[in-house]
C-alpha positions as CSV (number, residue, x, y, z in Angstrom):
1,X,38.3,90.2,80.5
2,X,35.8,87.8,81.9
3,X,32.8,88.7,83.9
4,X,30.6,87.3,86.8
5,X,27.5,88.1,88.2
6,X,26.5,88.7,91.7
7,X,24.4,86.1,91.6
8,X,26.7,83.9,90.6
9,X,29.3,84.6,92.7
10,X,26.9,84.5,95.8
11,X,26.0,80.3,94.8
12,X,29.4,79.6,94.6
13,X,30.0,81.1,98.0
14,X,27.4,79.3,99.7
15,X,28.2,76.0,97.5
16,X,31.2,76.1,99.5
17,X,32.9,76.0,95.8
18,X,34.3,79.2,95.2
19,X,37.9,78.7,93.9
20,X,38.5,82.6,93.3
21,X,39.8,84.9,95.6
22,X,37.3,88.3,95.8
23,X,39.2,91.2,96.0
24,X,37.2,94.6,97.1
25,X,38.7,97.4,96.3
26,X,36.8,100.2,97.7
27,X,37.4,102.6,99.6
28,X,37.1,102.4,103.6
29,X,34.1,104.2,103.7
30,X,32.4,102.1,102.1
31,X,33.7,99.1,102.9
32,X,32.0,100.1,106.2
33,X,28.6,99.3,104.6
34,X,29.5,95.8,104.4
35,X,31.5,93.5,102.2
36,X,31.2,90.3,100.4
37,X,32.6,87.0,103.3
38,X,35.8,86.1,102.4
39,X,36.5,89.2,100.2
40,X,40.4,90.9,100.9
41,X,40.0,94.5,101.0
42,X,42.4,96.4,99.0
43,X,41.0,99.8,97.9
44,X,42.2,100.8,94.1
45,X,44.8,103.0,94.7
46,X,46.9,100.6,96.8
47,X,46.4,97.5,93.7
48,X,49.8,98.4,92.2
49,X,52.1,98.2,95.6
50,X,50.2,95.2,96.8
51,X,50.5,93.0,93.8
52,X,54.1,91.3,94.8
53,X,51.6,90.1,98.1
54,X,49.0,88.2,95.5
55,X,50.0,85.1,94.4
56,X,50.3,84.9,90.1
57,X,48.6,81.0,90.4
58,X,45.3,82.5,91.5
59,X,42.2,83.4,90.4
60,X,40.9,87.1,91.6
61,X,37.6,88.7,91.4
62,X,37.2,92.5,91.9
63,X,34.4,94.2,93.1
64,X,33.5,97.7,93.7
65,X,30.4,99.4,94.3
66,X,28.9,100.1,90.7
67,X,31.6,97.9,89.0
68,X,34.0,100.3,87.3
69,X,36.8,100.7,89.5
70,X,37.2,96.9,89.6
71,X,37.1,96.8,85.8
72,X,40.0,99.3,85.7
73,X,41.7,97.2,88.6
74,X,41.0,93.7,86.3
75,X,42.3,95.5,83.3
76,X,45.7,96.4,85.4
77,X,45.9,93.5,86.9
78,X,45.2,91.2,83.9
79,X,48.1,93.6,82.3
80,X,50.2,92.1,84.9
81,X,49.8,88.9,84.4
82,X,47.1,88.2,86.4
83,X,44.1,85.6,86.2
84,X,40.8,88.2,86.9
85,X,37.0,88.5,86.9
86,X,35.4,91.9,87.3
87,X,32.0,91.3,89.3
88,X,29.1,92.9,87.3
89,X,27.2,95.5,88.6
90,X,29.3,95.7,91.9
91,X,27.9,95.7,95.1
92,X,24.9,97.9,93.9
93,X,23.3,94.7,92.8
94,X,24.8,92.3,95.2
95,X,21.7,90.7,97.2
96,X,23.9,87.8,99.2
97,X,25.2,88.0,102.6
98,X,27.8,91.0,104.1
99,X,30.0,90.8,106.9
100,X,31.3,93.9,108.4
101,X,35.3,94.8,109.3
């Protein structure tokens, strides 16, 4: 499974070059506290019905708070067929901007 870090991420966000989908897959709670532009929220539990809705082409990165929940989602996904990045650290160590549902 490949990795990315926050930091990373955060360039190619504001480089206007991000070719990945960011997937956040958190619960609502916390996704209250801010997410990543851009990102889709889907919290973990909800990965496995919403797959046929993500297109196989893509390329996803999950994020979660401390970075474990989206390595389990990764691994599932990646199981599926899917192109994936877990985000290191989650959003613990992101520093770049938030917006807020």
């Amino acid at each position: 499974m490949r990795n990315i870090q926050p930091e990373e991420l955060d360039e190619l966000i504001e480089n206007g070059t991000l070719a990945y989908k960011v997937i956040d897959v958190r619960e609502d709670e916390e996704v209250e506290q801010g997410m990543i532009p851009g990102a889709i929220h889907i919290p973990l539990q909800q990965i496995p019905e919403k797959l046929p809705e993500l297109a196989v082409d893509e390329t996803y990165v999950l994020v979660c708070r401390g970075g474990h929940r989206s390595m389990n989602a990764a691994a599932f996904m990646e199981n599926q067929g899917y192109d994936v990045i877990n985000m290191d650290g989650g959003m613990l160590e992101w520093k770049g901007e938030l917006v807020f549902k």
